[in-house]
C-alpha positions as CSV (number, residue, x, y, z in Angstrom):
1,X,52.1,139.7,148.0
2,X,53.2,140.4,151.8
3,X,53.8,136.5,151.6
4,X,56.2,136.8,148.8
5,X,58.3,139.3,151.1
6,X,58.3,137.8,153.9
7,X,59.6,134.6,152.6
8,X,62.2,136.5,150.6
9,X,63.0,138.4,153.4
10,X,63.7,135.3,155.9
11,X,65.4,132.9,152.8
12,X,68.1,136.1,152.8
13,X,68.1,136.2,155.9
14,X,68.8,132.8,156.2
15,X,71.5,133.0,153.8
16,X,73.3,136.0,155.0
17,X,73.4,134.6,158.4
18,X,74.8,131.4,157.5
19,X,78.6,130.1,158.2
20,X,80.8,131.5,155.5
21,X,82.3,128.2,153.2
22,X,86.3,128.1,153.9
23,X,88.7,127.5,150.8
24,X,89.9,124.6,152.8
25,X,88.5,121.6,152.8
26,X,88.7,118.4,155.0
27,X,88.0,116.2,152.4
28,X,91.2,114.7,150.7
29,X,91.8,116.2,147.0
30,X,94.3,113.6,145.7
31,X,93.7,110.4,144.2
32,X,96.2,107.3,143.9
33,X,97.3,103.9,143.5
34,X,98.2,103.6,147.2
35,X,98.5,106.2,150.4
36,X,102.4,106.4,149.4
37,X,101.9,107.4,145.8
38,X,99.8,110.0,147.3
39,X,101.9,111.4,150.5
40,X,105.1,111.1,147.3
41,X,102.9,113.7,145.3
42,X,101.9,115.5,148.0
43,X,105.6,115.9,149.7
44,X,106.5,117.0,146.1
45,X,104.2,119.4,145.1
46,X,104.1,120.5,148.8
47,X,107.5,121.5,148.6
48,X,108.5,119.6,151.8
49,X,111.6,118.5,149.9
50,X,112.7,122.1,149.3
51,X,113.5,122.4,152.7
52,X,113.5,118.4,154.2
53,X,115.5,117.3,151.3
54,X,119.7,118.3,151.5
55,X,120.2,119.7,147.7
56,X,116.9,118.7,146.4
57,X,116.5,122.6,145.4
58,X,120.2,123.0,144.0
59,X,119.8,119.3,141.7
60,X,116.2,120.0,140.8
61,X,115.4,116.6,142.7
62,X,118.1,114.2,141.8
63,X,119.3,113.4,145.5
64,X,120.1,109.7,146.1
65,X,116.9,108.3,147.6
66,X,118.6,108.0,151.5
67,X,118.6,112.2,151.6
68,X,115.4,112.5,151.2
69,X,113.5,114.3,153.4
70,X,116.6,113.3,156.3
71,X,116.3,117.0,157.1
72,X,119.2,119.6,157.1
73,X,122.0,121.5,159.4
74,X,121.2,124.6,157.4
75,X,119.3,126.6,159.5
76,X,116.7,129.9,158.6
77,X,117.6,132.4,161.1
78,X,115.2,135.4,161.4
79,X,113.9,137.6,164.5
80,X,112.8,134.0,165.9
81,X,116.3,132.7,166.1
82,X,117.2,129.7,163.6
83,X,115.3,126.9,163.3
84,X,116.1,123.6,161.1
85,X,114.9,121.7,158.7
86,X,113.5,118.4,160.7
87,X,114.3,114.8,159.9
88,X,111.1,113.6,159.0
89,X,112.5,109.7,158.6
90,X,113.1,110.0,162.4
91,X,109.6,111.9,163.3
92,X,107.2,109.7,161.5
93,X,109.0,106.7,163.0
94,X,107.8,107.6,166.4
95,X,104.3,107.8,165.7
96,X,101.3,106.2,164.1
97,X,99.6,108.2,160.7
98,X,97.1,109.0,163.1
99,X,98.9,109.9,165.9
100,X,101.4,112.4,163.4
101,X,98.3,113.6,161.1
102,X,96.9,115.2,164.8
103,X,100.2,116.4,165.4
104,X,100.7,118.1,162.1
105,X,96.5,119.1,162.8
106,X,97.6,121.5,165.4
107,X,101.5,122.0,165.5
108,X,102.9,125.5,165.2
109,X,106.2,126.0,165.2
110,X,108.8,128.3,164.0
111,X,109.2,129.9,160.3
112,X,110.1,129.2,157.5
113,X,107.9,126.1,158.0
114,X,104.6,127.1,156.6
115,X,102.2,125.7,159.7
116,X,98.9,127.4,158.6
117,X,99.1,125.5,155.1
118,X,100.0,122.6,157.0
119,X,97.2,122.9,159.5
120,X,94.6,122.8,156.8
121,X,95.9,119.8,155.1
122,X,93.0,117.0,155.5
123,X,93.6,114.1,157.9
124,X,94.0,111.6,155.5
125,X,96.1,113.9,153.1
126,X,98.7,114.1,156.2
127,X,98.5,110.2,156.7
128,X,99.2,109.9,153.2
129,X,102.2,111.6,153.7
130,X,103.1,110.0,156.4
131,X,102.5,106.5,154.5
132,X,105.5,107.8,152.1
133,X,107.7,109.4,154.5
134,X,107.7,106.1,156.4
135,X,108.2,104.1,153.0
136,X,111.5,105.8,153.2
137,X,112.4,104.1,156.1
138,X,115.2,105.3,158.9
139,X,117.7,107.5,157.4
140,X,119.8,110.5,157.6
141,X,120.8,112.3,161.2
142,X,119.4,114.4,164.1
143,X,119.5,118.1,162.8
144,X,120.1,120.8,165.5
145,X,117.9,122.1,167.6
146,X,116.4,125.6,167.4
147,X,118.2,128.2,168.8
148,X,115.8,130.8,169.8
149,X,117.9,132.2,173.1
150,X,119.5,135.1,171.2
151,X,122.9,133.7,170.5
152,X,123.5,133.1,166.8
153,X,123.6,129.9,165.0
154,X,126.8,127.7,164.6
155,X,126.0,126.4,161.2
156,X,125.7,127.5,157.8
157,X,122.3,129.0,157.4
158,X,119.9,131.5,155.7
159,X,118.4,134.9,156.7
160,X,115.4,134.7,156.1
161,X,114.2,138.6,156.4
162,X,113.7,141.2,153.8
163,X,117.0,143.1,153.2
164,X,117.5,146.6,151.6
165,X,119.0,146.2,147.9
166,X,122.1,148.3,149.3
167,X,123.2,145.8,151.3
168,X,123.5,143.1,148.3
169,X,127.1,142.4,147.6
170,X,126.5,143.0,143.8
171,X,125.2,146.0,144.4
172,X,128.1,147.3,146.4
């Protein structure tokens, strides 16, 4: 009998002690045709066109093809400053899947852009993605850089920080 609990004992031990399982995984989830059916998907369902993508989210997706993901002069200002939406034609461009998969592995940058997700995308999820971004091939135009020195932005943009309802024009 003082076998029996002692073997309990160590197999919850054992278990209680081990490394916790993350929700993430670094296996890839999606399955497809090719790598730029998959990175398409992904950029889709990823909502990388919501923001890479000039009126993708005011035409529900019916851009002409050479807008998408060619980034944006609309800026997201916040406490950080205002930061744009990147020309991703022009970043993958520079770089090989793997090279921009270990980029996007470890990047963090400024909000809106949601790094942590991005972070825990697998390797060959993000090389995927770059297979469809450069499928696209060179397109669009630099957007501006961030401005994070305290002087505001000289483009259209959007604040993106919680606002009191008072201070909504319909509800002045």
């Amino acid at each position: 009998m003082k076998i029996w609990i002692l073997a309990a004992g160590v197999v919850l031990l054992t278990v209680g002690c081990a490394k916790p399982k993350t929700i993430f995984s670094e296996e890839p989830h999606v399955v497809g045709k090719s790598q730029v059916e998959i990175g398409a998907y992904l950029a889709e369902v990823g909502g990388c066109h919501d923001c890479h993508t000039p009126g993708w989210a005011q035409t529900p997706g019916n851009v002409p093809q050479d807008q998408l993901l060619a980034g944006s002069i609309i800026g997201f200002s916040g406490p950080w400053g205002t930061s744009y939406p990147a020309n991703l034609r022009i970043s993958v461009q520079a770089s090989t899947a793997e090279e921009w998969a270990g980029m996007m592995k470890d990047r963090n940058g400024l909000p809106p852009m949601p790094w942590a997700t991005v972070n825990h995308m697998s390797r060959e999820d993000l090389m995927a993605l770059h297979a469809y971004i450069a499928s696209l091939g060179e397109g669009g135009n630099e957007v501006p850089i961030a401005v994070t020195d305290g002087s505001g932005p000289q483009t259209p943009y959007i604040w993106f920080m919680p606002e009191p309802p008072e201070v909504h024009p319909a509800n002045q």
